[in-house]
C-alpha positions, 0 to 999 in steps of 0.5 A: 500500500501507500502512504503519505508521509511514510512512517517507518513504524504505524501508529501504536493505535492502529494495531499493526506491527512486526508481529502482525506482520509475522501473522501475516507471513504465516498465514501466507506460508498456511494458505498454500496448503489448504485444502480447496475452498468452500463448495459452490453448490448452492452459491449464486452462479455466474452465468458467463459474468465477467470478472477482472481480478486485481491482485494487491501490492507485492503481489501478481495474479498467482496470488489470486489463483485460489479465487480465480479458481472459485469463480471459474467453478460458479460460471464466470470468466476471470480475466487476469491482468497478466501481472507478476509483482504489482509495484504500485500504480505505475505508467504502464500498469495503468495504461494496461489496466484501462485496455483489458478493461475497455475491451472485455467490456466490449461485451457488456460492463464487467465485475472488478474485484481488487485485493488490497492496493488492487482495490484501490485501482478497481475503484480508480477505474470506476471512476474513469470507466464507470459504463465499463465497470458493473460492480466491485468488491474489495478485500481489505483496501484502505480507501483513505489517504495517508494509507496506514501500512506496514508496507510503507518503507518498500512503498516509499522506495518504489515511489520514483516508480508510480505515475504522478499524475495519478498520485495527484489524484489519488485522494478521488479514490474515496468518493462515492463510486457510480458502481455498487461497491462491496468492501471486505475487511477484517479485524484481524488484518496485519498489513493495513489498518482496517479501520480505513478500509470502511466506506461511508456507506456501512451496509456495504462493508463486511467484516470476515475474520482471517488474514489480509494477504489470504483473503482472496482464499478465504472460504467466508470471503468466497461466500460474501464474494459470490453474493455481492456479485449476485447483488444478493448482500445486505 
């Protein structure tokens, strides 16, 4: 995630540090070898929808595969963006975003699910492409800046990286979206601090146990996952 100022450490109050990170790691290293995720029998079914999978900073479209794998079971298609390691929001990531997006949306606008910072670029995308986005869910992305992150050294590293006319807009990504948007958090988070991952609008946000960096895989964040998609959550 990003940060503005960076801090090396977050704010006692946030309930993040090495220890969450630990946490996290751990969690990691566990979700590769869980057994498959919840069964898709009586979950709503995709239909042929449209889904585009943004995995989160650090990360790439293996991180998503548990996910990808899910909704591929309920009848959508997943589209991933074909990114190894998301640095941030770079010139070319999101040249390449706004491309996959504009044409898989040539058949009809198109479910956007970003995990971490890639939430944060689904959002951007709807609000530059709202005829082209359906709807968005979110999996533990921070919708305010400064972004209160463990990850905030390695962000300010990769900084001299990131578009700058996009962070200079970065602060937009909180508004009110045109889409229907559905934000996943979790209490337990250890890389963001959750409390900034609510939006204003409290029906939409969704509070699942379990780690950040496993969220995607989570088997409770499948279900939520699947009704939003459905339009079926409270």
């Amino acid at each position: 995630m990003l940060q503005e100022p960076v801090a090396i450490f977050p704010p006692p109050d946030s309930g993040l540090n090495w220890r969450s990170w630990a946490r996290e790691m751990a969690a990691a290293v566990h979700d590769s070898v869980l057994p498959p995720p919840y069964p898709t029998q009586s979950l709503p079914k995709g239909e042929g929808g449209q889904v585009l999978l943004l995995p989160g900073f650090l990360t790439g479209d293996w991180a998503m595969l548990r996910l990808n794998g899910f909704l591929r079971r309920l009848g959508y298609r997943v589209a991933p963006p074909g990114i190894l390691l998301n640095l941030g929001p770079t010139a070319g990531l999101l040249g390449r975003l706004d491309r996959i997006l504009l044409e898989l949306a040539q058949s009809g606008p198109v479910n956007v699910i970003g995990e971490s910072f890639g939430g944060i670029l689904a959002r951007d995308l709807a609000l530059r492409h709202p005829q082209s986005v359906a709807r968005i869910v979110t999996l533990c992305t921070p919708v305010r800046f400064p972004v209160v992150t463990t990850l905030a050294p390695i962000a300010a590293l990769l900084g001299p990286l990131h578009d700058s006319p996009w962070v200079a807009r970065r602060h937009d990504i909180a508004a009110p979206l045109p889409v229907p948007v559905t934000a996943i958090y979790s209490p337990d988070d250890g890389i963001v601090d959750w409390r900034q991952c609510l939006l204003d609008d409290a029906s939409r946000n969704i509070a699942v146990r379990g780690a950040h960096t496993t969220m995607g895989s989570n088997p409770a964040a499948q279900i939520v996952i699947a009704m939003a998609l459905a339009d079926e959550c409270a």
